[in-house]
VEXDREN-2710 file (C-alpha; in Angstrom, 1 decimal):
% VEXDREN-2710
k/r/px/py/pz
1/UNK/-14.0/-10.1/6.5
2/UNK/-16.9/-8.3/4.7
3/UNK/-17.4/-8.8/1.2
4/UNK/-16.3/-5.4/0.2
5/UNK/-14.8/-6.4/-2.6
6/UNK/-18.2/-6.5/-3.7
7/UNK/-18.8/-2.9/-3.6
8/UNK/-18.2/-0.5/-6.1
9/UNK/-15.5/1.9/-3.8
10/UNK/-13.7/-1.7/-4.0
11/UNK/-13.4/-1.6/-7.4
12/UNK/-12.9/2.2/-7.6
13/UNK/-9.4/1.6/-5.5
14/UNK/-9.0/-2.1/-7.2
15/UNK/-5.2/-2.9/-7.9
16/UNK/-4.9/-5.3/-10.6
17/UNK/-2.6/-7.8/-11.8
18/UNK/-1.1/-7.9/-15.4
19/UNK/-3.3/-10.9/-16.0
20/UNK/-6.1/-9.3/-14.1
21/UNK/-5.5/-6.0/-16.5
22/UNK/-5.1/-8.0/-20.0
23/UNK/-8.7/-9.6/-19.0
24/UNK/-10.4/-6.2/-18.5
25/UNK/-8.7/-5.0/-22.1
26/UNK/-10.1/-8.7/-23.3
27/UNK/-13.9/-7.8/-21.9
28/UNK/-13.6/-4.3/-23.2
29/UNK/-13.3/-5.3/-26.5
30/UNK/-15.8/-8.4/-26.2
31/UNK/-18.3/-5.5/-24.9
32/UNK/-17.6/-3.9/-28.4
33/UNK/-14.8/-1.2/-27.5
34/UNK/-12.1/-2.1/-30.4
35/UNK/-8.3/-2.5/-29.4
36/UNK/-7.5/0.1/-31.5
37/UNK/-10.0/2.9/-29.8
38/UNK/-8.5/1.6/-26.2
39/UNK/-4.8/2.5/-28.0
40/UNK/-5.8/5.5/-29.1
41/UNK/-7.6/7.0/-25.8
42/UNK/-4.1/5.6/-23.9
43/UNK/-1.8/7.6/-26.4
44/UNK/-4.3/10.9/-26.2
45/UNK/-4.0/10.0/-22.1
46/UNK/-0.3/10.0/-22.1
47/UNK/0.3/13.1/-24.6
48/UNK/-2.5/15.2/-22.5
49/UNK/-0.1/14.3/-19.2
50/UNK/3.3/15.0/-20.9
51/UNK/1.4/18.6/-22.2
52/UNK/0.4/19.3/-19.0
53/UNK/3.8/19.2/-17.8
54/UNK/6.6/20.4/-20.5
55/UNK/6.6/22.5/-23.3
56/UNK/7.6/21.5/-26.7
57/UNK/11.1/19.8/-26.7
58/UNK/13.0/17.5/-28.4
59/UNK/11.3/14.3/-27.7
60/UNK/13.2/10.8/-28.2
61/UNK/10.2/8.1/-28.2
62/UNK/12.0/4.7/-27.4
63/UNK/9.6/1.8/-28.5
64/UNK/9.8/-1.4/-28.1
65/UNK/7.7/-4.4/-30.2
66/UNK/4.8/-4.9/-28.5
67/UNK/1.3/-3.1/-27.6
68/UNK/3.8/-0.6/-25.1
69/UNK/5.8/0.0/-28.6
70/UNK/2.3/1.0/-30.4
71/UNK/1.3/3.1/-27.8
72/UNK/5.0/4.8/-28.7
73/UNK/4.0/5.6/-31.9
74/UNK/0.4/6.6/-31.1
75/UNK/2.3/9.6/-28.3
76/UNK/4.4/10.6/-31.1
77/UNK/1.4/11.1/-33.4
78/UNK/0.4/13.2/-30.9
79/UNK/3.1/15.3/-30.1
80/UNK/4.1/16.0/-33.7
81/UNK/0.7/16.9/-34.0
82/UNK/1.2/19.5/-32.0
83/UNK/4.6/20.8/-33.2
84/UNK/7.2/19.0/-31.0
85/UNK/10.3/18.0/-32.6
86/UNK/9.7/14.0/-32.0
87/UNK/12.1/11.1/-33.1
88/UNK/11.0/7.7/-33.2
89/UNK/13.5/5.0/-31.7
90/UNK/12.7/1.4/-32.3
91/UNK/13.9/-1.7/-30.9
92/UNK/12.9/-4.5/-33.9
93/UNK/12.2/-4.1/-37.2
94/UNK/8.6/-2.2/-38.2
95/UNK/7.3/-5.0/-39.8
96/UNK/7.8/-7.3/-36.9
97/UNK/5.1/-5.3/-35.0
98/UNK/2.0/-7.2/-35.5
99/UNK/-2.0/-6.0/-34.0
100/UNK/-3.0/-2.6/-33.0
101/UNK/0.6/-1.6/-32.4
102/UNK/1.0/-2.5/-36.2
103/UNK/-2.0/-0.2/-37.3
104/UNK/-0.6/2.3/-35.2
105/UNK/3.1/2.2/-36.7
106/UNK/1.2/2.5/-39.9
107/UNK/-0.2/5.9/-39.0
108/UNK/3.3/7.3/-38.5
109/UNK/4.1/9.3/-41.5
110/UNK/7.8/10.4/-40.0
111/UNK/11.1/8.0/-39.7
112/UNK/12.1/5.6/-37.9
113/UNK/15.6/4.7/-36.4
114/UNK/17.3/1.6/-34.8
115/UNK/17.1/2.7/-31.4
116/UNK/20.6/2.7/-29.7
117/UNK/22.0/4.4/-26.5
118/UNK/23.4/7.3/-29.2
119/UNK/20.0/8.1/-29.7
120/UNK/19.9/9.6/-26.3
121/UNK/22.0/12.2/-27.2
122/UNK/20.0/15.8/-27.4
123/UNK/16.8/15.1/-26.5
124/UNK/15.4/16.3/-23.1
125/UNK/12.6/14.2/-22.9
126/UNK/12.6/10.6/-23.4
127/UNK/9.3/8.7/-23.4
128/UNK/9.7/5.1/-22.6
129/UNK/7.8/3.0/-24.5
130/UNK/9.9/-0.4/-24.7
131/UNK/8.3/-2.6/-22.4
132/UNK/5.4/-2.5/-20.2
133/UNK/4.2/-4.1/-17.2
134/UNK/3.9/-7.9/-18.5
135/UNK/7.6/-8.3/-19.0
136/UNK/8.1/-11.6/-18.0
137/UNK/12.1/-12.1/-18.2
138/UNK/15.1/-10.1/-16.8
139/UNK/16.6/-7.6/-19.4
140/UNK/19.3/-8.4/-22.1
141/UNK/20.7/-7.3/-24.4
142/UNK/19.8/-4.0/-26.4
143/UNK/17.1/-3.3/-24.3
144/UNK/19.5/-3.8/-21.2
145/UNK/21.8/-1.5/-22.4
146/UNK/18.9/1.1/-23.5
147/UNK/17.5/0.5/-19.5
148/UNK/21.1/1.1/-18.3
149/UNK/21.6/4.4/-20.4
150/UNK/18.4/6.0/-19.4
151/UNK/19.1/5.0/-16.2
152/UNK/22.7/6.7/-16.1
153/UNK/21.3/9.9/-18.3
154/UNK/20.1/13.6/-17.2
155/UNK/17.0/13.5/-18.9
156/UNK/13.2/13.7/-18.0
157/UNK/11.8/10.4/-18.8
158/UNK/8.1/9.2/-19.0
159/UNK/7.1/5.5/-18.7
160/UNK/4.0/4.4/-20.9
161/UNK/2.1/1.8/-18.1
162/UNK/5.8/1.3/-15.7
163/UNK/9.4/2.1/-16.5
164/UNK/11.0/-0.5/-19.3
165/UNK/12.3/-3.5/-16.6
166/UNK/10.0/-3.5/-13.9
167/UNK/7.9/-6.6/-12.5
168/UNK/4.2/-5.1/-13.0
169/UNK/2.6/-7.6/-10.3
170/UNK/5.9/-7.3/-7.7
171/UNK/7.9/-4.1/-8.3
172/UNK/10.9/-5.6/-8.1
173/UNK/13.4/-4.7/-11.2
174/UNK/14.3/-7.5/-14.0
175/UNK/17.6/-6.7/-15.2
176/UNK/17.7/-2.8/-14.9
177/UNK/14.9/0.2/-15.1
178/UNK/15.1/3.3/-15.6
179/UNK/13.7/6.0/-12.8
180/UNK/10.6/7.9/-13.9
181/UNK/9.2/11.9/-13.2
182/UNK/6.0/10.4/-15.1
183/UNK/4.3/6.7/-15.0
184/UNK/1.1/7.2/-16.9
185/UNK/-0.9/3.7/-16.8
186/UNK/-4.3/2.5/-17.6
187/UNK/-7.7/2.1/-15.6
188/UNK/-6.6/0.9/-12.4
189/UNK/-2.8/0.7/-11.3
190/UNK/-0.7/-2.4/-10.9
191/UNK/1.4/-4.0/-7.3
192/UNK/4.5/-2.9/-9.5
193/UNK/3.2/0.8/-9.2
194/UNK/2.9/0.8/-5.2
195/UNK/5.1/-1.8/-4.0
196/UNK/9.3/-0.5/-3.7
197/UNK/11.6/-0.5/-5.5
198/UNK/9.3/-0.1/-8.5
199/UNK/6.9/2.6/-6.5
200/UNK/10.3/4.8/-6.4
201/UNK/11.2/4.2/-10.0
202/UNK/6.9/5.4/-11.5
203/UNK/7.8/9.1/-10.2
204/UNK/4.0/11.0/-10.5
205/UNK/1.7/7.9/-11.3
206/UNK/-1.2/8.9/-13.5
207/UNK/-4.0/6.0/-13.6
208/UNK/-5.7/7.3/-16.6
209/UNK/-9.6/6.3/-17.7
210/UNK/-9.4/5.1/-21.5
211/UNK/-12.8/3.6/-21.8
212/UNK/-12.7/0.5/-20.1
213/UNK/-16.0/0.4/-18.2
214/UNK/-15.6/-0.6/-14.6
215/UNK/-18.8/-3.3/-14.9
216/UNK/-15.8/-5.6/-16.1
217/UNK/-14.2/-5.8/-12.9
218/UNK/-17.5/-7.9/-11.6
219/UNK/-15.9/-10.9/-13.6
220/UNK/-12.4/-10.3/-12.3
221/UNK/-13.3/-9.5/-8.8
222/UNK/-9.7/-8.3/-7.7
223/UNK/-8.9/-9.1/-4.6
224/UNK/-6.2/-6.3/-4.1
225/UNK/-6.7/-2.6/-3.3
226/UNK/-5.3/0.9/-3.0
227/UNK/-5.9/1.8/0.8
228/UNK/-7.8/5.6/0.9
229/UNK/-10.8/6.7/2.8
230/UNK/-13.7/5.6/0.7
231/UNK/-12.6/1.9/1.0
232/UNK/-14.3/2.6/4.7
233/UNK/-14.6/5.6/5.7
234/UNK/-18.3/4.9/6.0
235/UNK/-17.9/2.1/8.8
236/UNK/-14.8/4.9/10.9
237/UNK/-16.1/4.8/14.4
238/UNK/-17.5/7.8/15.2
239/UNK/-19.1/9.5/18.3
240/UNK/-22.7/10.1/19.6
241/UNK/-24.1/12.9/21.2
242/UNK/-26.2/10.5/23.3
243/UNK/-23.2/7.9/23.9
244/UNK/-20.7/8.2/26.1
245/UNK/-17.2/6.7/26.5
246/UNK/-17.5/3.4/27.2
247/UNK/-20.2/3.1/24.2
248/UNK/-16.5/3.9/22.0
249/UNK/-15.0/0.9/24.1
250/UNK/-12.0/0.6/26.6
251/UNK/-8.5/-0.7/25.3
252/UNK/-6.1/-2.4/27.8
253/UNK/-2.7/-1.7/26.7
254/UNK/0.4/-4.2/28.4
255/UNK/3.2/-1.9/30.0
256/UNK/6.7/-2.7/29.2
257/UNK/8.6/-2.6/32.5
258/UNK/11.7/-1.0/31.5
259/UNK/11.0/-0.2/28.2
260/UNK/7.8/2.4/28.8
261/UNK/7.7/4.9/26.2
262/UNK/6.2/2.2/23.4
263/UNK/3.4/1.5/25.7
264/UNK/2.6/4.9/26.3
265/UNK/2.5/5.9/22.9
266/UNK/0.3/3.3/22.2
267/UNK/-2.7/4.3/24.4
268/UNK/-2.4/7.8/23.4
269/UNK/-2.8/6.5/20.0
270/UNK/-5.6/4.3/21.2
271/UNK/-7.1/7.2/22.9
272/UNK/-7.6/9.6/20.2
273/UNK/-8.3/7.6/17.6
274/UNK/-11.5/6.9/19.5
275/UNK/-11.0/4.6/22.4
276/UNK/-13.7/5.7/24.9
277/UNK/-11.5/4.5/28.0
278/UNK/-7.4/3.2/28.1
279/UNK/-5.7/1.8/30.6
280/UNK/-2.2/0.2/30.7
281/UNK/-0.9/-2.4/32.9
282/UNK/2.2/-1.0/34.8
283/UNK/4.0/-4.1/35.8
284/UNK/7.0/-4.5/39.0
285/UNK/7.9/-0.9/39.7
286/UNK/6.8/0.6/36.6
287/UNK/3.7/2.6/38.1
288/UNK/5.2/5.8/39.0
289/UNK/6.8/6.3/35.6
290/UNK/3.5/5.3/33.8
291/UNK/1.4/7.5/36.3
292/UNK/3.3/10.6/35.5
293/UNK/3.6/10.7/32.8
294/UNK/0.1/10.0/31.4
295/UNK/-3.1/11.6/32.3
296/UNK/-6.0/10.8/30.3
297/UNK/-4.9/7.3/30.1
298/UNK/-5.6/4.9/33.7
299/UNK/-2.8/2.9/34.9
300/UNK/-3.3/0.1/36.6
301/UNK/-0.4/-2.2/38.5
302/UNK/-3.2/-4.9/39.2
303/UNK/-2.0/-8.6/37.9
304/UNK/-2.9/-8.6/34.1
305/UNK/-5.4/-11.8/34.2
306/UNK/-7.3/-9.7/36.9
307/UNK/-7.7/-6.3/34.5
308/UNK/-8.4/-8.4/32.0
309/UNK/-11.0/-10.0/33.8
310/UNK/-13.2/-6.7/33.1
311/UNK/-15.2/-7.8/30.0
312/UNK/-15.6/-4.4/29.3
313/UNK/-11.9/-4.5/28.3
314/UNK/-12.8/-5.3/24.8
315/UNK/-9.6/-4.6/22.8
316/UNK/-6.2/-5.6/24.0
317/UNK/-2.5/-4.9/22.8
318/UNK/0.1/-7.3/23.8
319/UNK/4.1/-6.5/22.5
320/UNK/5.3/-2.4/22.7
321/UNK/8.4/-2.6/25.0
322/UNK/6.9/-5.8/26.6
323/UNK/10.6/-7.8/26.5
324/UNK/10.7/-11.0/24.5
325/UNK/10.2/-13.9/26.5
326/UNK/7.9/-16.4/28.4
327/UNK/5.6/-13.4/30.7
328/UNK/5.2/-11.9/27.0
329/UNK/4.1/-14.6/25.6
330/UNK/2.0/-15.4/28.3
331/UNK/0.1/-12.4/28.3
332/UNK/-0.6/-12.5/24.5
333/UNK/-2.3/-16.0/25.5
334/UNK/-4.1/-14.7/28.2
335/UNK/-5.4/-11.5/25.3
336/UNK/-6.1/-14.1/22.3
337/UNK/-8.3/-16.3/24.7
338/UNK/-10.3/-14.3/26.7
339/UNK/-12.9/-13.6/24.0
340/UNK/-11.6/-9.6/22.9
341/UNK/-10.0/-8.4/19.6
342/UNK/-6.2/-8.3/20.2
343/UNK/-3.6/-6.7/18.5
344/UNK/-0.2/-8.3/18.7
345/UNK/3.0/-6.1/18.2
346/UNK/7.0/-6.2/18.6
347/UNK/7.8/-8.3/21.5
348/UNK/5.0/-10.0/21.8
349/UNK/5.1/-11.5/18.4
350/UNK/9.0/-12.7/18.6
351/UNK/7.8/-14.3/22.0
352/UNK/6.3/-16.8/19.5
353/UNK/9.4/-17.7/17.1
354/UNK/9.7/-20.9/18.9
355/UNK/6.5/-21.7/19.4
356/UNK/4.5/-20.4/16.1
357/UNK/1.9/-23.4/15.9
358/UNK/0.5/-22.4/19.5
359/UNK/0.1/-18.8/18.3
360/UNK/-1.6/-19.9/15.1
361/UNK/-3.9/-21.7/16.9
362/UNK/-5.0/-19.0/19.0
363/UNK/-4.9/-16.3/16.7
364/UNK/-6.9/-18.6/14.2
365/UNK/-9.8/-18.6/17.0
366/UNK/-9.7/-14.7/18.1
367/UNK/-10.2/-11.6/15.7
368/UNK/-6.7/-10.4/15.8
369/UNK/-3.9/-8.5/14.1
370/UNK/-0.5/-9.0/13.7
371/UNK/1.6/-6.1/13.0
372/UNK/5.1/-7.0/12.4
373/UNK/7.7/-5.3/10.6
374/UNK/9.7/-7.7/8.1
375/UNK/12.5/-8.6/10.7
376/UNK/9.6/-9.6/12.9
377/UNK/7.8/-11.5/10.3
378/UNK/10.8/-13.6/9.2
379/UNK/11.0/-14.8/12.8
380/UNK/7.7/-16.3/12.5
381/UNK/7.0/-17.3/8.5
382/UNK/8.9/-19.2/5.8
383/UNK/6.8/-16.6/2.9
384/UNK/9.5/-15.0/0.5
385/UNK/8.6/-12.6/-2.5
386/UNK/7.1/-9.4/-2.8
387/UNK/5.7/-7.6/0.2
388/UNK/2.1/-8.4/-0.9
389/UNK/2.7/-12.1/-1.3
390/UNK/4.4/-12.5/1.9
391/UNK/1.4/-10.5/3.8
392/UNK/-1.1/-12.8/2.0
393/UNK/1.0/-15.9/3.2
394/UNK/1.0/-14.7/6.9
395/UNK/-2.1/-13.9/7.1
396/UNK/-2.9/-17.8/5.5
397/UNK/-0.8/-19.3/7.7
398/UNK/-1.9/-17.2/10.9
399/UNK/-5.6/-17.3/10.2
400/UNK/-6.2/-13.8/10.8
401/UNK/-5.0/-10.0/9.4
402/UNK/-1.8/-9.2/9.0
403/UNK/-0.5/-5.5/8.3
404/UNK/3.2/-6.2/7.7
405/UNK/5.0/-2.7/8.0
406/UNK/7.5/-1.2/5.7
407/UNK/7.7/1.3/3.4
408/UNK/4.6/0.2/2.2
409/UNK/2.1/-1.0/4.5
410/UNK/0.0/-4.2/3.8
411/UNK/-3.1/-5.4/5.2
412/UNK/-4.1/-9.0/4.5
413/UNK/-6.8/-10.9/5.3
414/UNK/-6.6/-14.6/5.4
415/UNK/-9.2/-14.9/2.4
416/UNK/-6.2/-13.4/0.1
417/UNK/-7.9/-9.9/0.3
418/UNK/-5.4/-7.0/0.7
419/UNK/-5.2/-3.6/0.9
420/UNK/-1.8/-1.7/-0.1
421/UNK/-1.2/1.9/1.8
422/UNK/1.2/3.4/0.2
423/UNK/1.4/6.8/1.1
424/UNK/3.6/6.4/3.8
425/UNK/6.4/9.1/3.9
426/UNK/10.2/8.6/5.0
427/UNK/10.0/10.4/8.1
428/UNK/7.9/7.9/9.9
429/UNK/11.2/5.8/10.1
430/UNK/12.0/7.0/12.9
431/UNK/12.0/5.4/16.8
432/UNK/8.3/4.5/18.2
433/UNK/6.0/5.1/15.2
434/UNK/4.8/1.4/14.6
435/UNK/3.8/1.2/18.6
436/UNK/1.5/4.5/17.0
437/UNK/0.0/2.7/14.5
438/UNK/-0.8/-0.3/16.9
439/UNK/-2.3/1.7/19.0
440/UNK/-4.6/3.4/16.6
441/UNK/-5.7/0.0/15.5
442/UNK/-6.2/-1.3/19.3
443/UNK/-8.3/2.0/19.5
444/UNK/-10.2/1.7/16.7
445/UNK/-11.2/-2.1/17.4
446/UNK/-12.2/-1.0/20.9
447/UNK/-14.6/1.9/19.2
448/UNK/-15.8/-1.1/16.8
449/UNK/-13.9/-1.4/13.6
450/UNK/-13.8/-5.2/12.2
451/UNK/-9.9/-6.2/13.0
452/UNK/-9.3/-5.8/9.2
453/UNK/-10.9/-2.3/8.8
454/UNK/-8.9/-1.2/12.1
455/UNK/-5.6/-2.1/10.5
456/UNK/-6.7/-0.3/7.3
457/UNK/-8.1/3.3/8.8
458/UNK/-5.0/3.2/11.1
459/UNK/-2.7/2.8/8.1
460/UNK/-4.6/5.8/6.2
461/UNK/-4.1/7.9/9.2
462/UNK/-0.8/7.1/10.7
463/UNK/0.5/7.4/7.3
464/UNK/-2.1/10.7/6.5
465/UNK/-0.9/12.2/10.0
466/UNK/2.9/11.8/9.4
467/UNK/2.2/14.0/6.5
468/UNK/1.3/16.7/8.2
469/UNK/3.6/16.5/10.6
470/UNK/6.4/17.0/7.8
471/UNK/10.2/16.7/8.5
472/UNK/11.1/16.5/12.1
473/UNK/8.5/14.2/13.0
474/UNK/9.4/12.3/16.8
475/UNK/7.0/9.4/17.3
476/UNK/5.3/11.2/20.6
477/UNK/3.7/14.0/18.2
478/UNK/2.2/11.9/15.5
479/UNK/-1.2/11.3/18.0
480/UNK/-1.3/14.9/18.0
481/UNK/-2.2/15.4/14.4
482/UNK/-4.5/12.3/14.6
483/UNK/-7.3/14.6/15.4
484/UNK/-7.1/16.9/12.1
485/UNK/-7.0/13.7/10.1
486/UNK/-9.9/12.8/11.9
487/UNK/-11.7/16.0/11.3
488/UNK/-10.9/16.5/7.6
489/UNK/-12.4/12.6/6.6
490/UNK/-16.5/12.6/6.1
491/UNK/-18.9/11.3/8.8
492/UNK/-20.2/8.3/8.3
493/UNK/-20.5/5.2/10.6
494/UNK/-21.2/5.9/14.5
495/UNK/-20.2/2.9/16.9
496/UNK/-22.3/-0.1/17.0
497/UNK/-20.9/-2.9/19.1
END
């Protein structure tokens, strides 16, 4: 892929790790910015967002001993500064706290009590400053318990960099973790923020700036990011006034014979996302169905090898309602050696459980995507953990971009680049969506997107599209509201095959 991790929009959407994050606070204060001036702009952050939101009310600030602990004391400074009732609940003794949490516990003129899950009791706001994001062992104990009670109570709680008990670089939950209506972090979020469950524990996630200049990222050079349209909405295919359609490329789309609705949707996808041309291959009797029931989109009941044949066929989709089996997996050889970018979907890619290493081989040698949801991927990789480290390993192991599909989308590169979309809402599960989105990224390969670009604009807009569609969404609408995405993101790139 490009080295866009190079470029400053990059680093503008970067996600880091906790290690990645603890460097940029280390080359902050080698640059001359003082721990305790980063704590301080990270409690004004957090008090400004819990302002913003409530008015004064009995505040329980529940701090643990570390840096999150300090920043606890540093938002109770804060509040009390401006006349909420606060009390200060700490896990440890004071003494114990060592650093700038120590200088910040210093500051605090009021008292301090053992915090307990009695301490809960009559305060509507909690702030949750135990643990943050670097936890690197399940909950025990005390702080279990504490987890468990917040967990169980009825009050508003706000989480200082992630809710007490959740895995910063995975998102899954270590022991127990209390759900947020506020995360407010620091400079750039974390995989804990975006990837479930922990995305559905962070509630609103603020990502606030506290003087951490982004030149320090050119060290780190993440190689994970938050998917929006700046990462390349300069590079969307776009058309001409003096092209014409097959300047925005022709996608070839294999029919299903029984199964036709997942084809269809796909080159309508393909079609307004920017395609020029589609046509789908009708195999046995399918024809009439297909020919019916699309209009814009050719049909063709030719053999596949001979459609294919036209090299001005440059993006192909093997897998929507294709059947799982040997003519499947034919067909996606046929696709991922004929010299086009292919997108490989559903059947096509369970064709290959039993014979992976031929598939890596090809996909290895064509610019490709593989779009599987996680039963699909498990039929074809050995990867466990988080969403993102599973994406990564397919991706390795496949040679080419994977977008594994789920509640949070990830596109992979086989570099270790990735790109997290996130802003997927619930009513896209539902019957015939993912043949959508693999048809907006055979579309937008055809009109000229890189094969990792494709998989990221489609996830944007499939995702972007959905939301507008609201509740009620059926899979053969979403196309329709690709258009006013489409007309609401900046011009920028125009096709250039």
């Amino acid at each position: 892929m490009e080295t866009v991790h190079e470029n400053d929009d990059w680093r503008a959407q970067a996600v880091l790790t906790c290690a990645e994050m603890g460097a940029a606070d280390a080359a902050a204060v080698a640059a001359g910015t003082a721990g305790i001036v980063l704590m301080e702009n990270a409690c004004a952050a957090v008090t400004r967002a819990i302002r913003a939101r409530w008015a004064p009310r009995p505040t329980l600030m529940l701090c643990g001993p570390g840096n999150n602990g300090g920043d606890g004391f540093g938002v109770a400074i804060e509040l009390a500064r401006y006349g909420w009732p606060v009390t200060l609940a700490l896990w440890g003794e004071p003494d114990s706290l060592c650093g700038d949490a120590a200088i910040m516990a210093g500051r605090w003129q009021g008292p301090i009590v053992k915090a307990s899950p009695a301490c809960l009791a009559g305060h509507g706001l909690v702030v949750d400053a135990l643990f943050g994001a670097g936890l690197s062992r399940d909950l025990n104990g005390l702080p279990l318990v504490l987890a468990e009670a917040l967990a169980a109570g009825r009050h508003d709680v706000v989480a200082i960099d992630v809710p007490s008990g959740l895995d910063g670089d995975t998102g899954k939950i270590r022991g127990a973790a209390a759900p947020a209506a506020l995360t407010v972090t620091f400079f750039r979020p974390k995989p804990g923020h975006l990837l479930s469950p922990g995305r559905g524990l962070c509630g609103e996630l603020v990502v606030a700036d506290i003087g951490i200049p982004p030149s320090v990222l050119d060290d780190i050079a993440p190689v994970t990011a938050l998917n929006a349209p700046r990462l390349w909405q300069a590079r969307l295919p776009r058309p001409t006034q003096e092209g014409h359609k097959y300047h925005r490329g022709h996608a070839l789309i294999v029919g299903g014979e029984t199964t036709t609705g997942a084809a269809r949707l796909a080159a309508c996808s393909a079609l307004v996302v920017g395609a020029g041309l589609v046509t789908v291959v009708a195999p046995g009797g399918s024809f009439p169905v297909y020919a019916a029931a699309l209009e814009s989109v050719m049909v063709s009941d030719d053999d596949f090898a001979e459609v294919l044949a036209d090299t001005r066929k440059n993006a192909v989709l093997v897998g929507p309602g294709n059947g799982v089996g040997a003519a499947t997996r034919e067909k996606a050889m046929l696709a991922l050696t004929a010299g086009r970018r292919v997108v490989l979907d559903a059947d096509a890619l369970t064709s290959f459980a039993d014979d992976r290493d031929t598939l890596f081989a090809a996909t290895a040698a064509c610019p490709s995507v593989l779009t599987p949801h996680d039963g699909e991927f498990a039929r074809l990789f050995d990867a466990t953990g988080d969403r993102l480290a599973r994406a990564r390993a397919g991706a390795a192991e496949s040679r080419t971009v994977m977008a594994l599909k789920g509640p949070e989308t990830v596109i992979a590169a086989p570099d270790g680049h990735a790109v997290i979309e996130c802003g997927s809402p619930a009513n896209l599960a539902t019957a015939g969506t993912g043949d959508v989105l693999a048809g907006l990224i055979t579309g937008l390969t055809a009109a000229g997107a890189t094969p990792f670009d494709a998989a990221c604009m489609a996830a944007w807009i499939h995702a972007t599209a959905a939301s507008y569609a609201g509740l009620g969404l059926v899979s053969e609408a979403l196309p329709h509201y690709v258009a006013s995405v489409l007309a609401a993101l900046p011009r920028g790139y125009t096709e250039a095959h």
